[in-house]
Structure formats: structure tokens, C-alpha cells
C-alpha positions in Angstrom: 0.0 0.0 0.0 1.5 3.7 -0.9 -0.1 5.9 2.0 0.5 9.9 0.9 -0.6 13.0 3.2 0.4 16.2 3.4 2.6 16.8 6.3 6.3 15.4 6.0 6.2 13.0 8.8 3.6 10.8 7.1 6.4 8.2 6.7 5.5 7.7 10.4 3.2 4.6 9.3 6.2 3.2 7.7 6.3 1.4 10.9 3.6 -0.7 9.9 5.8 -2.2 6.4 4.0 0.6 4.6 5.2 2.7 2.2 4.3 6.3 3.4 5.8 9.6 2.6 4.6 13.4 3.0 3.8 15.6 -0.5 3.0 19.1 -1.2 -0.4 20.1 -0.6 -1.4 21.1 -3.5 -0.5 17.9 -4.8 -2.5 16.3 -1.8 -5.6 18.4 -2.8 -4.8 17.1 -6.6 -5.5 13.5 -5.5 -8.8 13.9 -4.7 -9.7 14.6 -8.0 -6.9 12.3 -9.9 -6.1 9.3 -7.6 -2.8 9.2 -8.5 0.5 10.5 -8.3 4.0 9.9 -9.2 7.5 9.2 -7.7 11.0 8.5 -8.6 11.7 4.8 -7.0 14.3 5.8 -4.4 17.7 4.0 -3.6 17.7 2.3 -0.4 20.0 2.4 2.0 20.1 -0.7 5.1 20.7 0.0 8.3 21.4 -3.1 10.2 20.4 -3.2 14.1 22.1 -5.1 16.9 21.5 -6.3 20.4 18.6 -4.3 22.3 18.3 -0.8 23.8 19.6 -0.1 27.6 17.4 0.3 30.2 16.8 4.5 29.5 17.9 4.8 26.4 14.6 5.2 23.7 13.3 4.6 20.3 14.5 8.9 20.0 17.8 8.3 21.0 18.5 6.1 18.5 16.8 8.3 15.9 18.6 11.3 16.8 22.1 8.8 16.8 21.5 7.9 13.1 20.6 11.5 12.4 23.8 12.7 13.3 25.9 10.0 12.1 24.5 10.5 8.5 23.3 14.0 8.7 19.7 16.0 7.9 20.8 15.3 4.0 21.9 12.1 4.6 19.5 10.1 3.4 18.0 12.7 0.7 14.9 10.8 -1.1 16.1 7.5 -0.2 14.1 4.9 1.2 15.7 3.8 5.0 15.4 0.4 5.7 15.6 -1.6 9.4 17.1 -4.6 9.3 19.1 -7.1 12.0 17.9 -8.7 15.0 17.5 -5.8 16.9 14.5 -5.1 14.8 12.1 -7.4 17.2 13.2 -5.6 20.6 11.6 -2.4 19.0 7.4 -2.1 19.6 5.3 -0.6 16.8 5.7 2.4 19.3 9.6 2.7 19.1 9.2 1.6 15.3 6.6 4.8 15.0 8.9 7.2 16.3 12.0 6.3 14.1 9.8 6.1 10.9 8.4 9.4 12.2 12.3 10.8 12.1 13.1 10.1 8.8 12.2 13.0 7.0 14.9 14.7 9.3 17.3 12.6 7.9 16.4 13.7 4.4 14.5 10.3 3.6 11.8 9.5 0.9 10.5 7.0 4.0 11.6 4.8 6.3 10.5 1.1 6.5 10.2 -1.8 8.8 9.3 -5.6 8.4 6.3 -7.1 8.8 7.1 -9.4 11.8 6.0 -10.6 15.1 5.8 -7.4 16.7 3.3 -5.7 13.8 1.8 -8.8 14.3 0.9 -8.5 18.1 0.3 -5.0 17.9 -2.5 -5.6 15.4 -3.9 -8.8 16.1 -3.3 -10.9 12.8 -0.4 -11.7 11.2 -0.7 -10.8 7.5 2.1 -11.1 4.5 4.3 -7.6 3.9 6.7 -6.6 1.5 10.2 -6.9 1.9 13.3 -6.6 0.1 15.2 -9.7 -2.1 18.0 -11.4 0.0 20.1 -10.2 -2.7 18.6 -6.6 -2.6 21.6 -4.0 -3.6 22.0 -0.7 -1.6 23.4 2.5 -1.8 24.2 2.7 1.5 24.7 0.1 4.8 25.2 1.1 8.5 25.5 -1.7 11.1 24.4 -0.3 14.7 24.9 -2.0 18.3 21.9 -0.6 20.7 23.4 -1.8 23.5 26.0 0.6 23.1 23.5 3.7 23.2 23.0 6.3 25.4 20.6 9.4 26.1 21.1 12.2 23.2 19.6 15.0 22.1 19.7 17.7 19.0 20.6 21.0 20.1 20.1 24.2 18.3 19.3 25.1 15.5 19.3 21.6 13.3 18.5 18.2 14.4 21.3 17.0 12.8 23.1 19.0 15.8 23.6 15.6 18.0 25.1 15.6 21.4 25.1 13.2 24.2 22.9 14.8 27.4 25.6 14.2 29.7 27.8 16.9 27.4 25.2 19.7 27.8 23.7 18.6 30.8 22.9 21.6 33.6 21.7 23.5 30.6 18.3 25.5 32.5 15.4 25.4 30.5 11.9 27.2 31.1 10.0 25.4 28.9 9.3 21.4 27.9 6.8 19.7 25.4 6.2 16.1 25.8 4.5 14.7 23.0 3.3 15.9 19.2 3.2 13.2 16.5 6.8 12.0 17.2 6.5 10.8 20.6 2.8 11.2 21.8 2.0 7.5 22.6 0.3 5.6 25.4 3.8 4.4 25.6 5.6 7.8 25.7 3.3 9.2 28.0 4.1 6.2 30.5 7.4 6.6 30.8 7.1 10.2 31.6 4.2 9.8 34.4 6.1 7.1 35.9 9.4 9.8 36.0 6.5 12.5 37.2 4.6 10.4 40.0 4.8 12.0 43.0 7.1 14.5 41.5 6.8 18.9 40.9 7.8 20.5 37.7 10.5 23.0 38.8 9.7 26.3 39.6 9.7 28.7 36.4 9.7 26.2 34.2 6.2 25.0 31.7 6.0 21.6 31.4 3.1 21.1 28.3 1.5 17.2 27.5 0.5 16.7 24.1 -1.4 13.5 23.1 -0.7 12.7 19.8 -4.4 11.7 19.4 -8.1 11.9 21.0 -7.8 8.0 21.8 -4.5 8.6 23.2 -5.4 11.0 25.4 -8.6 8.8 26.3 -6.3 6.2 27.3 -4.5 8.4 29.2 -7.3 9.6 31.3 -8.6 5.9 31.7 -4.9 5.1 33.3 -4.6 8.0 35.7 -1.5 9.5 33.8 -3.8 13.2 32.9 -3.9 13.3 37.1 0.0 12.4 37.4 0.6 15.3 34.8 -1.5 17.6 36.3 -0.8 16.8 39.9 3.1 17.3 39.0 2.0 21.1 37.7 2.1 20.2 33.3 -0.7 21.5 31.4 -2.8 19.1 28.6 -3.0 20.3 25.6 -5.4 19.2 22.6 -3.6 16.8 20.7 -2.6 18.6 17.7 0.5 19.5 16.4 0.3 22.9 18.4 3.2 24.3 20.0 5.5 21.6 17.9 5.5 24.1 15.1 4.2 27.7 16.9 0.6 27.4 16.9 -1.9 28.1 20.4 -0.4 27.4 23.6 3.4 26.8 24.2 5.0 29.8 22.3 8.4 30.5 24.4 9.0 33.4 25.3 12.3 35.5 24.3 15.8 34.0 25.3 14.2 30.6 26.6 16.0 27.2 26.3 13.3 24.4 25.0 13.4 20.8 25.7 10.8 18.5 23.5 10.2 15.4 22.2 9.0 17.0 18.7 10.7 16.4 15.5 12.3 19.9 14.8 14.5 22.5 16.1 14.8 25.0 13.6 15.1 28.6 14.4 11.8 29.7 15.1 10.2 26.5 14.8 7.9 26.4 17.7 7.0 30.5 16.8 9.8 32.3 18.4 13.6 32.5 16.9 14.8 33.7 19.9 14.3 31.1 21.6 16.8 27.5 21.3 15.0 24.2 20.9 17.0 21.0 22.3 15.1 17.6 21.1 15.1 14.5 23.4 13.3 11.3 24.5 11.0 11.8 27.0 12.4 10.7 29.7 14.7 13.4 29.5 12.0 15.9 28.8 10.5 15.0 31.9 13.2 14.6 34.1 14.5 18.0 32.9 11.2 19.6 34.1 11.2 18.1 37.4 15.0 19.2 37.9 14.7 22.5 35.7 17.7 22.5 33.8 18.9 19.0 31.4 19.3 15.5 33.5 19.9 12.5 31.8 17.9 9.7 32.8 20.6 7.0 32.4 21.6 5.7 35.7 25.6 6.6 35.0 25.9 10.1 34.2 28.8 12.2 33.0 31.0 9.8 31.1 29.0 9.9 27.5 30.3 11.4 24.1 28.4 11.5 20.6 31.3 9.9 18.5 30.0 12.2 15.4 30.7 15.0 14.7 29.2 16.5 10.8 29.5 19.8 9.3 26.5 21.8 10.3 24.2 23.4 8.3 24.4 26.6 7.8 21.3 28.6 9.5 19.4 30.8 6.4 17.1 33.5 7.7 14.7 35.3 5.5 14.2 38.8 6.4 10.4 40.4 5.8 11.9 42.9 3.8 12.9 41.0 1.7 10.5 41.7 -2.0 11.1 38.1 -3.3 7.5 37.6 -4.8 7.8 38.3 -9.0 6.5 36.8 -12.3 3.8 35.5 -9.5 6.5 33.0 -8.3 8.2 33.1 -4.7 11.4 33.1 -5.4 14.3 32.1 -2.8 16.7 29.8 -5.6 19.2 31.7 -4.3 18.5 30.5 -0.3 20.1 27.4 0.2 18.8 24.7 2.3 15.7 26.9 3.2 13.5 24.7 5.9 10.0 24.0 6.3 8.9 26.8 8.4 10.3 29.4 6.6 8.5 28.3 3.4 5.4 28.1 5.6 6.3 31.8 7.4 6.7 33.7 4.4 
């Protein structure tokens, strides 16, 4: 099945062996009348996985650690596939969250297997697609979870990965838990169970985003809303919301971010002067109830990101700026322009 929609982490159901990938809009609105679209059949690249994750270490750590092994162009239109035996210690949760992630690695999609684990989540076990044993690549990276440890991205690219211990002590005074990149029963568990009986720190917003209406049912149902709102968070309608600077959860100026969303580019969440730092969330919470950036691994200090890529350079786009002629927006000459600042202007 080829599942299309038009917000760039569509390739989030890529964790269900589908192939799923975010267009334009216009394109989207396009398919209600035609019913079809085109692509260029990407190259692939393998990424093999090893052993299984230690005990506070998450699905987002090991997203961000491929991001900035390989880079946000890494992986430009090229379909990511998971491989190894570390595949089956992943749930369709994890599996979510790291096919959600892919188009900040610059990927067409991202792709797992129809095994055991699909099968559970869903209840039947049905036949997917897969690729020949003799399958060629562009591309193969060979990863040992075991050997993982809490990361995040810091400002101003995802692609900006460090290990928490290195930028730990960092105070923040604002964190987002959940959006469409780690909003699950499952993330929201491992945050309430960090939260019980806990305070946010003083000066710092801690907001709760379900990344669904069921979600957030389930939530309620399970006593983790009370934990949230007992520790001193605020819900929030699940939507993609403050993630990209919409409603509630606009910082304000010169305030460090921690969130579990998908992107930190300048301005992202509807303020450039404020920095956005990405992380699982267990560090999100732990870093509201402490106020400043805690790992959650149980050995702290000792941790180093062994990448280290050329970043990105940062474009801004001034207001001023008259680039609207021949009825065409014209920024050819702004490389790597991101998302939001097509949206903005």
C-alpha cells in the first residue's frame, strides 16, 4: 500500500511495512480529484540493528544517533530500511517514532518488516513486502543498541547531535512532551512514571501533548492526565500545536526548549529567539522536574556523541525581503531553506 498525506512525517506509518511519505499540498488536494500521483523509485540504504536498547535509552535516542551519524541530507529521497535482530526488541511504538524521524534525515521514507511485533500489535499476522536477499543498496550502517546512550539535538538543526551528559545543567523554562513524534500511550508512560509524585520546577512549563483523541482517552482511563496535572504540566489538545508555533506553548524570548517533537529550527515552535534541544521523553520530563537538562541513564557524566558533521548553515529570511515576481516566490538563491520558513513567508 502507498499511503501519501500532506505533512512530512507521514512516513511515520512506515512502521507498519507501509510505504508512506509526505507531498505538497497542493499535490495532496490534486489527489482527490486524480487518484494518483507519481515518484522516482528511491535507492535504499540498510541500516542493520544489533543487540537491544539499555534500560533509559529510547526509540528517540536512536533516531537522533543515526541522524547525526548521517546527517539531515543524509539520506535525501532514499528509502531507510531496518534490518538485523534488533529489529524485534523495537514495539510498533519505538518503530513509529524512528519512521516518524526520517524526514529529518532527508529520507523519501523509512521502513520496517512485517514481523512478530506488527503482528501482536494488530492482532493478525498478514504477509508484507520486503526486500530480495540479494537486494543491492546505496548505502549500509551496522548499529549495536546496547552501546547507546541518552542524546539530544541542540540548536538550531536536528542534525546538531550531542550526548545529554555533554550539555547537561543546561536551564530550561519550557518542555513539550508529546506531538506526533512521541505522543504514545507508551511515551506518556514513561514520563508519568518519572513525574509520579514529583513537581515540575519552579519557572519552568512543562506542556502534555497526546498525539491523538484516543490517546489521550487512554491516558485519562490510566490516571497518567492526574499524574501530569498533579506534578504542575498543562494538557493540551492533541494537535500538532506548539511543535510548530501554533496556540499554547510559544516560548517566550531567550528561553531554552526541551521537546520530544521532530524539529528544532530557528523559530520553529513560533519564536527565533528562543533554542530548541530535542530528546526522548524521559529526559524531557526529568528536565522539568529538575529545571535544567538531566539525563535519565543511571551513569551520568561519562558519555560522548562519536559524530561530529559539518553543520548546516542557518538561512534566515528577512520580511523585507520583496522576493514575490512573475507570480513566483522566489528564494533559488537561499540554500537549504527549511519548512517553516516556506510556511512563514
Amino acid at each position: 500500500m502507498v499511503i501519501v498525506g500532506s505533512d512530512s512525517h507521514t512516513c511515520t506509518a512506515g512502521a507498519f511495512n507501509a510505504f508512506a511519505t509526505g507531498i505538497d499540498r497542493t499535490e495532496t488536494a490534486g489527489l482527490w480529484k486524480q487518484g494518483e500521483t507519481w515518484f522516482r523509485v528511491p535507492d535504499s540504504i540498510r541500516i542493520i540493528l544489533h543487540g537491544s536498547l539499555p534500560e533509559n535509552v529510547y526509540a528517540k535516542d536512536l533516531a537522533l544517533y543515526i541522524i547525526g551519524m548521517i546527517g539531515s541530507s543524509g539520506a535525501d529521497y532514499l528509502s531507510v530500511e531496518y534490518h538485523g535482530e534488533g529489529v524485534k526488541t523495537l514495539t510498533v511504538a519505538d518503530r513509529m517514532t524512528i519512521a516518524n524521524l526520517a524526514s529529518e534525515m532527508g529520507a523519501k521514507n523509512a521502513v520496517f518488516p512485517a514481523d512478530d511485533q506488527l503482528a501482536g500489535y494488530l492482532g493478525e499476522k498478514y504477509e508484507g513486502i520486503w526486500a530480495d536477499q540479494d537486494a543491492r543498496y546505496l548505502q549500509e550502517y551496522q548499529i549495536d543498541l546496547s552501546g547507546l546512550f541518552p542524546l539530544a539535538a541542540c540548536p538550531h538543526h536536528v542534525d546538531h547531535v550531542k550526548s545529554i551528559d555533554d550539555i547537561a545543567g543546561t536551564v530550561i523554562g519550557q518542555a513539550l512532551i508529546g506531538t506526533c513524534t512521541n505522543g504514545r500511550l507508551e511515551d506518556l508512560r514513561v514520563a508519568a512514571a518519572l513525574l509520579k509524585g514529583k513537581r515540575v520546577a519552579t519557572g519552568v512549563q512543562l506542556l502534555v501533548t497526546p498525539a491523538s483523541r484516543e490517546i489521550y482517552l487512554e491516558a485519562v482511563k490510566e490516571g497518567l492526565v492526574e499524574i501530569f496535572l498533579t506534578a504542575g504540566a498543562n494538557l493540551l489538545t492533541p494537535s500538532c500545536g506548539p511543535c510548530l508555533g501554533t496556540g499554547q506553548g510559544i516560548p517566550p524570548d531567550g528561553i531554552n526548549v526541551i521537546s520530544t517533537a521532530n524539529r528544532n529550527f530557528l523559530g520553529r515552535m513560533g519564536n527565533p529567539k528562543a533554542s530548541i534541544y530535542l530528546a526522548s521523553p524521559a529526559t524531557v520530563a526529568l528536565s522539568a522536574i529538575e529545571g535544567k537538562i538531566t539525563s535519565p541513564a543511571s551513569t551520568r557524566g561519562k558519555s560522548k556523541f562519536p559524530y561530529h558533521i559539518e553543520q548546516t548553515a542557518t538561512v534566515t529570511v528577512q520580511a523585507s525581503d520583496n522576493r514575490y515576481a512573475n507570480h513566483v516566490w522566489n528564494y533559488q538563491d537561499a540554500d537549504n531553506l527549511n519548512t517553516d520558513q516556506m510556511f512563514c513567508r
